[in-house]
C-alpha positions in Angstrom: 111.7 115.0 106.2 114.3 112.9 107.5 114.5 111.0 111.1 116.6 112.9 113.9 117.3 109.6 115.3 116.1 111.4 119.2 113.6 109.2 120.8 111.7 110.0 124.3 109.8 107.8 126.7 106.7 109.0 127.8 108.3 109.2 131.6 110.8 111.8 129.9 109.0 114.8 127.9 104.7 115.8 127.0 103.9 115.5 123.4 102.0 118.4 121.9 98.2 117.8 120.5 98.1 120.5 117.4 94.4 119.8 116.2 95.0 120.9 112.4 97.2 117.6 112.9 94.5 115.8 115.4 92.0 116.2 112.6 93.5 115.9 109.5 92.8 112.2 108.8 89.0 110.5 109.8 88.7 109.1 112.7 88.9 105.5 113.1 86.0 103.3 113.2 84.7 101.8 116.5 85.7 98.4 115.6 89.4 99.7 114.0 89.5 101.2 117.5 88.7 98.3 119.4 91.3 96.2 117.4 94.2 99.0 118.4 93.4 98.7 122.1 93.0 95.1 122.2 96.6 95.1 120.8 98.0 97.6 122.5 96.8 96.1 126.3 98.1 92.5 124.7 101.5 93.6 123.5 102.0 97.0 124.4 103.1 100.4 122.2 105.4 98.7 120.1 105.7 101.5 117.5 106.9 104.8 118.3 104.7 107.6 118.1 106.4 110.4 116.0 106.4 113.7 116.7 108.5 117.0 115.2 110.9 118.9 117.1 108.2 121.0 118.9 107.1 117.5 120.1 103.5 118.2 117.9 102.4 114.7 117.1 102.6 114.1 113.6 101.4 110.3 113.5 100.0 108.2 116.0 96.9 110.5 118.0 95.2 107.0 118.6 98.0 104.9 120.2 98.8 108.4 122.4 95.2 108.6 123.5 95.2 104.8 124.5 98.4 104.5 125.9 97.5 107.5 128.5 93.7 106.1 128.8 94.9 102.4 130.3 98.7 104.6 131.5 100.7 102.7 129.5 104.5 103.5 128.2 105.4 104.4 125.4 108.2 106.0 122.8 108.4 109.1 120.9 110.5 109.5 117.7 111.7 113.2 116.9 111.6 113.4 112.9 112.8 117.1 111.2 110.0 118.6 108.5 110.6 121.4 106.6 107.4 122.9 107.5 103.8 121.6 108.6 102.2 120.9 105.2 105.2 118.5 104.5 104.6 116.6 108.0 100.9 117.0 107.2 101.7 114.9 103.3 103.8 112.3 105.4 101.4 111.7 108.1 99.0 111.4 104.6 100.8 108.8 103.3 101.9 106.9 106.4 98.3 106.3 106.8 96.6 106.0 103.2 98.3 102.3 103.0 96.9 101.7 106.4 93.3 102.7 105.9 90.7 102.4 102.8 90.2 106.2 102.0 87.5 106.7 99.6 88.3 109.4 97.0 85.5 112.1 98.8 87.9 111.5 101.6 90.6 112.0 100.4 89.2 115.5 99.1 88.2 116.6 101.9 91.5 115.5 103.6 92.8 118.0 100.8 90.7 121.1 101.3 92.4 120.8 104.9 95.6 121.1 103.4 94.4 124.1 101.6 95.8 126.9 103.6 99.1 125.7 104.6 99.9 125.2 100.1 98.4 128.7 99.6 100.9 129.8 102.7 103.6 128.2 101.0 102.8 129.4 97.6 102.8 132.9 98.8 106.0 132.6 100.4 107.8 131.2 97.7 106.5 133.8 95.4 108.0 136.8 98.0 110.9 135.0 98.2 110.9 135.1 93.7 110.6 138.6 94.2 113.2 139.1 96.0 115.5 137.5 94.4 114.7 139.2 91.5 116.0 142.8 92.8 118.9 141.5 95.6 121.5 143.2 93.2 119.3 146.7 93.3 116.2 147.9 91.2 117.0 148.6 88.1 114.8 150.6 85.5 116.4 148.6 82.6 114.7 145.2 84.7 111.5 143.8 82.5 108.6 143.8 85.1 108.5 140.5 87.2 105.7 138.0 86.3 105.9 134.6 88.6 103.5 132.1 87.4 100.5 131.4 89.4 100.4 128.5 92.0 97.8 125.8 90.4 95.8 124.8 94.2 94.2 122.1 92.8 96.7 120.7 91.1 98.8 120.8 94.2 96.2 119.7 96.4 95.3 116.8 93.9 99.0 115.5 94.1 98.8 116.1 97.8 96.1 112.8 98.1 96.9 111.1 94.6 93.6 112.2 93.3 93.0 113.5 89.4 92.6 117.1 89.3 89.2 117.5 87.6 88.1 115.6 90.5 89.9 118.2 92.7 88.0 120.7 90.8 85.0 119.2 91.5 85.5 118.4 95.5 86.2 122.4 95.6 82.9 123.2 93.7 81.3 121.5 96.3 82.8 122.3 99.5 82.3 126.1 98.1 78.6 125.7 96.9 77.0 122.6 98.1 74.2 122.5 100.2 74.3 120.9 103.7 72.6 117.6 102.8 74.7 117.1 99.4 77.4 117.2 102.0 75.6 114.8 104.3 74.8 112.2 101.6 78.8 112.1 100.6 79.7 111.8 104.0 77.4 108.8 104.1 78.4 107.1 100.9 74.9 107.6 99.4 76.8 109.8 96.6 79.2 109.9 94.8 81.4 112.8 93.9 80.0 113.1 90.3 76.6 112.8 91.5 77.5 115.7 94.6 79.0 117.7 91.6 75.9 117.9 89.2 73.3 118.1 91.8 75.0 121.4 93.2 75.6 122.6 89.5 71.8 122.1 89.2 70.8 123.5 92.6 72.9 126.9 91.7 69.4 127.7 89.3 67.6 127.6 92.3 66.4 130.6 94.9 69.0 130.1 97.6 66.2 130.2 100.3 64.8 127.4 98.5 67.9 125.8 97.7 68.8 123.2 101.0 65.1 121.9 100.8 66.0 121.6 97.1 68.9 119.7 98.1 67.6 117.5 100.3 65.0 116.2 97.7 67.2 115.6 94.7 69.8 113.5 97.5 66.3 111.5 98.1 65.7 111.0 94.3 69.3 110.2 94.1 68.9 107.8 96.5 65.7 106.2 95.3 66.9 105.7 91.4 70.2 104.0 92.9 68.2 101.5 95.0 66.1 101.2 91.6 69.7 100.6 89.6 70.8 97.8 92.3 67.3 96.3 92.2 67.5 96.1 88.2 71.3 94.6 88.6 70.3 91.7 90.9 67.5 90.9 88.9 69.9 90.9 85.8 72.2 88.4 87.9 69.6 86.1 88.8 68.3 85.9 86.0 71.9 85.2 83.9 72.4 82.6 86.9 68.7 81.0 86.1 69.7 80.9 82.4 73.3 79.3 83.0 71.3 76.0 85.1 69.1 76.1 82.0 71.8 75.8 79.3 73.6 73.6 81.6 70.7 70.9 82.0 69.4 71.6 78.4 72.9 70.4 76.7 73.4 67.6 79.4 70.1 65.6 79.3 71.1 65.4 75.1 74.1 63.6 76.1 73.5 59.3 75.8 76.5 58.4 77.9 76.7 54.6 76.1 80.6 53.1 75.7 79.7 53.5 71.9 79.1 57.2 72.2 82.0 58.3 74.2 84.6 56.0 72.2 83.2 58.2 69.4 83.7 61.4 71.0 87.1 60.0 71.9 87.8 59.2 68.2 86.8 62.1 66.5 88.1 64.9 68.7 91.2 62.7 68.3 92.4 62.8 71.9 95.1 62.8 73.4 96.3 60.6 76.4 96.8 63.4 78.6 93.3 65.0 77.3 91.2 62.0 78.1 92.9 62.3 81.7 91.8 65.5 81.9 88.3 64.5 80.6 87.7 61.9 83.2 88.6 64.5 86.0 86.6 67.1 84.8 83.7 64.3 84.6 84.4 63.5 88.0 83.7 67.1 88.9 80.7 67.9 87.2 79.2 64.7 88.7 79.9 66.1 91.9 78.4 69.4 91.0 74.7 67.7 89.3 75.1 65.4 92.6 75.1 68.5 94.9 72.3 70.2 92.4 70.0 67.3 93.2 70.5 67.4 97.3 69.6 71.0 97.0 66.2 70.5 95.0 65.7 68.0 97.1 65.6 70.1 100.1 63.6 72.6 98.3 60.8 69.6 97.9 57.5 70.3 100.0 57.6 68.6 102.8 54.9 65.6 103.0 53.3 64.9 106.2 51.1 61.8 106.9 48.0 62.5 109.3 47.8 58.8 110.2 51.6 59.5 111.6 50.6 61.8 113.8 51.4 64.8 112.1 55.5 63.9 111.5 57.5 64.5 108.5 57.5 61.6 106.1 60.8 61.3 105.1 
């Protein structure tokens, strides 16, 4: 890839929409969205929008589409890729610092990438071949053996993912049922989970197998809503005992001159550590004072009949 240094206004040539490009990364979120126009009607297209020398748009689809919704000028810069799976990889990794891609995106973004490695594979591998015989065949030659292109490998480098979880993205883009698919897209699994649910679904009758699906996404689902249930329980209930300790070893503590001077004397401290001891008594005074105005708010609130009904404060 390198930049041609050739720029174009938008007065002066008609980019080209390719969808395989168009579609290769999600689309941005309604908010994301939102944020781009705002900016774009406030400060205008600052950034160019790049393109290759057949004018296909290789990064900015969002910024073109706005500019020619609210008519808006803008720039076009002309950068040279060898083919289109290398100005597919840039685009990639222009926008993976831009947006948060979770790793099921990321290997989807991958399968789409699948054809154009597999093209290039096989043409480096005719290109091996011929090499091999541009002197003439000879019948003394050893037969020709190119090693085989590794797809998931290539295709894991392609998004930075780790190839076993390549491996598993392909399993499940080949044998997955619709709502395994559905439930990724969502969030609601992860790619582990989308991988052993379709392992497990392969037992299954394939007439039966989507209903099948859609009940183990369910159970899925249900035991993860158990797992975060069990989590903030074990939270609040490490929080509860953290107060308990807290109060527990402070109510022992007889704060008389006698008593500090003693704890003074035989920790043996320091100038600087009784400093830092009055400071940090300071604070915790301030956090017990701001423990009580809570529980006081959290007191039931008294109202006197004879009053009229008011809050007795």
């Amino acid at each position: 890839m390198r930049n041609t240094g050739a720029e174009y206004a938008s007065t002066e040539a008609t980019p080209v929409i390719l969808p395989e490009m168009a579609q290769l990364l999600p689309p941005l979120t309604g908010e994301q969205l939102a944020a781009l126009e705002a900016d774009l009607l406030a400060n205008g297209c600052y950034s160019p929008i790049i393109v290759n020398e057949d004018m296909v748009i290789v990064d900015g689809h969002h910024r073109h589409e706005l500019c020619e919704k609210h008519g808006l000028p803008y720039k076009m810069a002309v950068f040279s890729f060898a083919d289109m799976l290398e100005a597919k990889q840039w685009a990639l990794d222009t926008q993976k610092g831009r947006r948060n891609l979770d790793k099921w995106e990321l290997g989807k973004i991958a399968l789409k990438l699948k054809p154009d490695v597999e093209a290039r594979a096989k043409e480096k591998l005719q290109e091996y071949h011929g090499n091999q015989y541009e002197s003439g065949p000879s019948a003394t030659l050893p037969e020709v053996h190119s090693a085989p292109v590794d797809t998931r490998k290539e295709l894991a480098e392609a998004v930075g993912l780790g190839e076993r979880t390549m491996g598993k993205v392909m399993q499940i883009d080949e044998h997955a049922p619709a709502p395994i698919r559905e439930a990724l897209d969502s969030g609601e699994l992860s790619i582990n989970q989308g991988y052993n649910l379709t392992r497990q679904l392969q037992e299954v009758p394939e007439e039966e197998r989507e209903n099948a699906a859609a009940l183990a996404v369910e159970l899925a689902k249900a035991k993860k809503e158990i797992q975060a249930f069990d989590a903030e329980a074990d939270r609040r209930g490490k929080i509860a005992g953290l107060f308990c300790k807290a109060f527990e070893r402070a109510v022992l503590l007889t704060p008389s001159e006698e008593n500090v001077r003693i704890w003074v004397e035989c920790t043996r401290m320091r100038t600087d550590e009784i400093e830092d001891s009055v400071r940090d008594s300071r604070e915790l005074a301030e956090v017990f004072t701001t423990i009580a105005d809570i529980l006081e708010r959290m007191l039931p609130v008294e109202v006197d009949i004879a009053e009229g009904g008011e809050r007795n404060d």
